[in-house]
N, C-alpha and C positions, 0 to 999 in steps of 0.2 A: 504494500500500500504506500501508496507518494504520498505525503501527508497535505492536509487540507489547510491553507491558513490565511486570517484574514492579511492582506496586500500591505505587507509591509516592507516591502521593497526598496525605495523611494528612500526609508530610513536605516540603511543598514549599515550606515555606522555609528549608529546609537545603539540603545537599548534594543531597539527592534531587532537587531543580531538576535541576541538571548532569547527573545519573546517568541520570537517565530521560530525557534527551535524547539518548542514546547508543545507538542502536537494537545490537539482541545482535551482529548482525555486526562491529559495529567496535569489540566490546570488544578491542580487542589495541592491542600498542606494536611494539615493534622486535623482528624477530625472533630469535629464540632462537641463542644462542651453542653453538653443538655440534659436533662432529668430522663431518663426511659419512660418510652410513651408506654401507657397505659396497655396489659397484654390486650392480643388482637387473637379473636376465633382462628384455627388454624387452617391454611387453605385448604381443599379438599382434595382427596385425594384422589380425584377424575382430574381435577387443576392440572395436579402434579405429575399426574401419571406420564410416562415419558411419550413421546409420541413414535405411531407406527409405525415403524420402517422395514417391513415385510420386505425379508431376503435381502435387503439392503445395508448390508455392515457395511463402513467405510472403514478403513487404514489408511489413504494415500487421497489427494484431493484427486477428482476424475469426472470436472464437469461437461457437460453433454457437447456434442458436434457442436452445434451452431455457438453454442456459448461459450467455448473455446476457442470458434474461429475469433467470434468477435471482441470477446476478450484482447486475443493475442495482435489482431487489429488498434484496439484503442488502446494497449499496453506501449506500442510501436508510437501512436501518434502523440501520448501524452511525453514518449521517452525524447521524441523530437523537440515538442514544445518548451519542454525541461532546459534538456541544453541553447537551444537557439534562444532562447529565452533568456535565459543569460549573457551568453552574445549579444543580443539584442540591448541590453540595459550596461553594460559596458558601450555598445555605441554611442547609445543616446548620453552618457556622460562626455565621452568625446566631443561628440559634435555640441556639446553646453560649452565644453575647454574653450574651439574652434570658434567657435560663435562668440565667445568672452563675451556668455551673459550673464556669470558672477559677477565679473566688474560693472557690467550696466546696471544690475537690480543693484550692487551698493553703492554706484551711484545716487540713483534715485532717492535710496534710503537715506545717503547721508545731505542730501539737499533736503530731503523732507524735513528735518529733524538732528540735532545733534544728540539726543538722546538715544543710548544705546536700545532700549526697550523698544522704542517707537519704530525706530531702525529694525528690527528684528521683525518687529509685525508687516513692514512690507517686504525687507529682504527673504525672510522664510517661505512668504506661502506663495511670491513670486516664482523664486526657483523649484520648490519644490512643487506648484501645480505644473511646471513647465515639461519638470522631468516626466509627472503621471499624465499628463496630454498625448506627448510623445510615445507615453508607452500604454497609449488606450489602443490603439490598434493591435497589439500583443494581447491585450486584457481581453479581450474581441475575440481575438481566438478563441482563448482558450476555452469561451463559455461556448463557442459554435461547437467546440471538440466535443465538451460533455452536452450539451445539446441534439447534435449528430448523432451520437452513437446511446441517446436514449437517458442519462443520469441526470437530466436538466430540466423540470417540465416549465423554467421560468420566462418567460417572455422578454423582448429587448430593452422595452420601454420599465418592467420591472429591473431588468438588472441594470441598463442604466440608474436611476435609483440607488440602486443596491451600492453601485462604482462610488457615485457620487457622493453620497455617505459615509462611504469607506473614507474619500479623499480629504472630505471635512475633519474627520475625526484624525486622520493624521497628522493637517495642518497644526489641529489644535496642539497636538503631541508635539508635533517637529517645531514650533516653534519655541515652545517651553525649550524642548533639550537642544537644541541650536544656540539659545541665549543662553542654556547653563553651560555649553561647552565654548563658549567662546568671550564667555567670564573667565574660565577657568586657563584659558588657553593664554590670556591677558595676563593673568597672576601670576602662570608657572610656566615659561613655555617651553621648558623642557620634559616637566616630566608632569603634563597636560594629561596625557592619555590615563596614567594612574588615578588623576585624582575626578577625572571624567569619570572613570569606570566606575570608583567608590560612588562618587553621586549620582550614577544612573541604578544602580543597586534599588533601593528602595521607589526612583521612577516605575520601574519594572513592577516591584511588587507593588504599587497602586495600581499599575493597570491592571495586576491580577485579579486585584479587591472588585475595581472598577467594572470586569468586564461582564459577568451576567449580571449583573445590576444596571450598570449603563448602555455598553456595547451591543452586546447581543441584542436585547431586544430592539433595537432599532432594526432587525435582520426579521427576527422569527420572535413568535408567541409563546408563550410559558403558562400552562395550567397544572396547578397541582395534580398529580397523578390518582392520585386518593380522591377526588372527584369524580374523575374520568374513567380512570379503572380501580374501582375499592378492594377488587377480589386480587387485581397485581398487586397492590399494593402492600397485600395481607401477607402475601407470598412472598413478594421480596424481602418483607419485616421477620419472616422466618431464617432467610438466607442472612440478612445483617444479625439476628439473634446467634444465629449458629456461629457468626465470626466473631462473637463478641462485641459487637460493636451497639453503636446508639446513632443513628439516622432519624432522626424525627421527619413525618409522614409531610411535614411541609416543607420539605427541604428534598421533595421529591417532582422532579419536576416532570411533564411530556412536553416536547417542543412541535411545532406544525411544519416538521420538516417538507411533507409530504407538497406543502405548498411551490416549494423551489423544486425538491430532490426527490429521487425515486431511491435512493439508495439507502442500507440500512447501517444506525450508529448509537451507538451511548457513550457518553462523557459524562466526568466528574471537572467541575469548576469552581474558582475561587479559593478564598480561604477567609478564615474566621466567621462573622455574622455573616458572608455572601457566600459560602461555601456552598452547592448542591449537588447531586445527582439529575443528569438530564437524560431520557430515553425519545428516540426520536417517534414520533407516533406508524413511520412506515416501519421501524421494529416492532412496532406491537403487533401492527395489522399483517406484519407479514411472516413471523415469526412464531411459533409456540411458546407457550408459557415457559415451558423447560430452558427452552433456547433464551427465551430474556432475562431467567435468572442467571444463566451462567454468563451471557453479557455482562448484567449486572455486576456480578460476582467477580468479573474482570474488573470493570472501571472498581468495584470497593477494594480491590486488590492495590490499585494504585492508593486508594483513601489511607490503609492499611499499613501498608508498606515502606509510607514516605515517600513516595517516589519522586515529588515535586522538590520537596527542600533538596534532595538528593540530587537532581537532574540542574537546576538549578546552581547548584554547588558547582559541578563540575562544568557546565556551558560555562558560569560564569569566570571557571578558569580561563577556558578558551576561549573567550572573548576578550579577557586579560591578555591573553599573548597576541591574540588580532590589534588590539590597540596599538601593544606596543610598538610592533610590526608594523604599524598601517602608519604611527607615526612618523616613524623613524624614513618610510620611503616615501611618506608626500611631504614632509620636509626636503629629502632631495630630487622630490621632482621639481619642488618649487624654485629649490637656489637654483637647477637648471633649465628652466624654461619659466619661469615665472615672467623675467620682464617680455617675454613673448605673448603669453598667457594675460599679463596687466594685475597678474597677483604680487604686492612688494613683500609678501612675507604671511607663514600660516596664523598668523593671528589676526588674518585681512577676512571680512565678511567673505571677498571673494575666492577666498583658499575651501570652501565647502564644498564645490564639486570635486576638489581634489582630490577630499578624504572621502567621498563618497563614490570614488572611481579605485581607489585603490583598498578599501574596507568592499566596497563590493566582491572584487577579486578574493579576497583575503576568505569571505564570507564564504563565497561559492566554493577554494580548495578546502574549505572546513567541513564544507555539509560531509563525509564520510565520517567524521569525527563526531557531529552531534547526531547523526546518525545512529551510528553503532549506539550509542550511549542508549538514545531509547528503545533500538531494537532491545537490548537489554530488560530493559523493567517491564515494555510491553513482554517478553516470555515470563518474566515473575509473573506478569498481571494473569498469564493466561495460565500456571499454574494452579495459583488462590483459585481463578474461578473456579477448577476444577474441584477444588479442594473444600472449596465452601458450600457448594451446590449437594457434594457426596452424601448418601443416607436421607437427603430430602428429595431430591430427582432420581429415579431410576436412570441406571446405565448411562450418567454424565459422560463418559465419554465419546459414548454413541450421539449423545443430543450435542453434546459441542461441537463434534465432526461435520453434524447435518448441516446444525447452523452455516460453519464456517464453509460449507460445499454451499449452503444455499445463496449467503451474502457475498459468499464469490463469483457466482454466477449473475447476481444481482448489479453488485458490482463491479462488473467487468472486470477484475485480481487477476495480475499475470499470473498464468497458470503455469509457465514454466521461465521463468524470470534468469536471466544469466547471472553469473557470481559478478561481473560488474556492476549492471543495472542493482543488485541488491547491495553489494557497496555504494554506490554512489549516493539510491536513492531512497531506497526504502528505509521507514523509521521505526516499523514493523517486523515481525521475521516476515518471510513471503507466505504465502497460503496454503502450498505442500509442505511448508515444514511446520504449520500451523497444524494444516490436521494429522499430519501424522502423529504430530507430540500429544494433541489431546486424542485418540483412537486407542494410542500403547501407553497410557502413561495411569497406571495402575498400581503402585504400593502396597495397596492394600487386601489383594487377593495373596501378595508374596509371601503377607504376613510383618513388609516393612513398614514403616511411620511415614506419612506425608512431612510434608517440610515447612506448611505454614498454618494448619490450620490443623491441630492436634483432637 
């Protein structure tokens, strides 16, 4: 799976590095401090019962002709988009360089106003709406790509919209960290990129506070699940009892995916008071009960586990070494092409495409690196689910496998993905090595101990 995330492109050499390395499921931190809700009737056990797959054991993922071909069609096209896509946004910095319309918006900005603040409000959302213009025609794609091949049911005039809202809420962001990075850059200008990094730290975690309370629903609707479906509800309250844990019924959300997407997902977001569980409503409707607890059971795995402070921890190293790196060579692209360029120096308003041409790069030979990281916690996540669903679902690995054969076919999941492509790109394991590990992965008939969930 390429990971989904909101277009934070534009900013990647801010925070947005870290952020968008963060695929939505593991937006979350520790979980939520709350009194245990009041017991709940226990689902029933037709709920529960596992569903039938007469003569149909899986071991290995093996979805059907057509879903394969097209699969490995939209695998191909989204692998192109990927790369060229990058190309693509290294251009469009260039030709920002070529064009020396840094110097022109700080131009403007410092006629406007000698105030550094003021300066910021037109320099920022100048270049930065300049860059996501340029790259709406990329953006264009990619929605005709999932459009095309069926993952898209949203219309132009919606995802226009949808761009445009994106693009606001980045402005708001980029300009904030544009002006704290070139306070900072003013102060120290050698060793800017550390103390940048320390105070994007906690930027980051606002947005995380921020984002299903603010963000999100600007996209998609949120209903309590416990409304909508009281009997899931009931059942997932069993699967968080059995982990140990405490999820209160309002901190469970269904989203209207089904409005944009055909495809099936659940995530955990936030942290502290914003923290939730979100299941998409085309999981529900498409899915068995079985099948949406062991989802479930994955995203409370990340809840569980830590996995955000943890992922978190280590991006944030490697965004540490991207800065330093990113500094150290748009410092000397500047002393050698600056007066070319009309940058006099990296503490110039107009030194931002600079680091945003070279953090770009920095960014993109990284993604192998925050990569593997959550391929990582996503296999813990898909362990726990296993682990916590067992003894309440019949034959959990059977009901994981279907899932993961049906959301693959759903979701078009390279079916047979190369050892590059899954370096490069996925933040997931791939899908055959999804279902095999949940089909064998049994402990408990061996007579051994599970590993999370005792």
């Amino acid at each position: 799976m390429i990971r989904a995330r909101l277009n934070l492109a534009p900013l990647s050499l801010l925070v947005a590095v870290c952020f968008a390395s963060a695929p939505p499921s593991l937006r979350a931190q520790q979980p939520p401090q709350a009194v245990r809700p009041a017991a709940q009737p226990p689902a029933t056990a037709e709920t529960l019962a596992a569903p039938a797959y007469p003569g149909n054991v899986i071991t290995e993922y093996s979805p059907g002709k057509d879903a394969y071909q097209k699969a490995v069609a939209y695998s191909a096209a989204q692998y192109r988009h990927f790369f060229l896509g990058a190309l693509y946004s290294v251009l469009v910095l260039v030709i920002v360089l070529r064009l020396r319309l840094g110097p022109k918006y700080r131009d403007w900005a410092e006629r406007a106003s000698p105030r550094r603040f003021v300066q910021v409000l037109i320099y920022a959302p100048a270049l930065l709406l300049t860059v996501a213009v340029l790259g709406l025609p990329f953006d264009a794609w990619g929605h005709s790509l999932e459009h095309s091949f069926g993952l898209s049911v949203e219309g132009w005039g919606s995802w226009f919209v949808d761009w445009s809202t994106n693009q606001l809420v980045m402005l708001i962001v980029g300009a904030l960290l544009i002006w704290i990075l070139y306070g900072v850059i003013r102060r120290s200008p050698r060793r800017w990129w550390l103390y940048f990094w320390l105070a994007s730290i906690p930027v980051l975690l606002a947005l995380f506070f921020l984002q299903p309370l603010v963000i999100d629903p600007l996209f998609f609707t949120f209903k309590p699940l416990a409304g909508s479906h009281p009997e899931l509800a009931t059942a997932i309250e069993q699967v968080v009892h059995q982990g140990g844990m405490t999820i209160p019924r309002d901190r469970i959300f269904e989203m209207n995916a089904s409005s944009k997407m055909t495809g099936l997902n659940a995530y955990v977001t936030g942290f502290g008071s914003s923290k939730r569980a979100v299941i998409w409503d085309n999981t529900i409707r498409k899915a068995a009960t079985p099948e949406v607890l062991f989802v479930f059971g994955h995203e409370m795995g990340h809840y569980v586990l830590q996995h955000i402070p943890k992922e978190i921890a280590i991006d944030a190293g490697i965004l540490l070494v991207l800065f330093f790196l990113g500094a150290r060579i748009a410092a000397r692209l500047i002393s050698r092409r600056g007066e070319r360029w009309k940058i006099p120096g990296i503490d110039d308003w107009a030194s931002l495409p600079v680091l945003m041409l070279v953090l770009t790069i920095l960014a993109f030979l990284a993604t192998p690196a925050f990569n593997a990281v959550s391929r990582h916690f996503e296999h813990e996540a898909d362990r726990y689910g296993l682990e916590v669903i067992h003894g309440i679902v019949p034959d959990a690995g059977q009901v994981a496998a279907h899932y993961f054969e049906k959301s693959g076919e759903i979701n078009l999941a390279d079916p047979k993905p190369s050892s590059f492509d899954k370096f490069w790109m996925f933040d997931h394991p791939t899908r055959p090595e999804r279902v095999h590990f949940v089909a064998t992965y049994d402990p408990w008939s061996a007579g051994g101990k599970p590993v999370y969930v005792r």
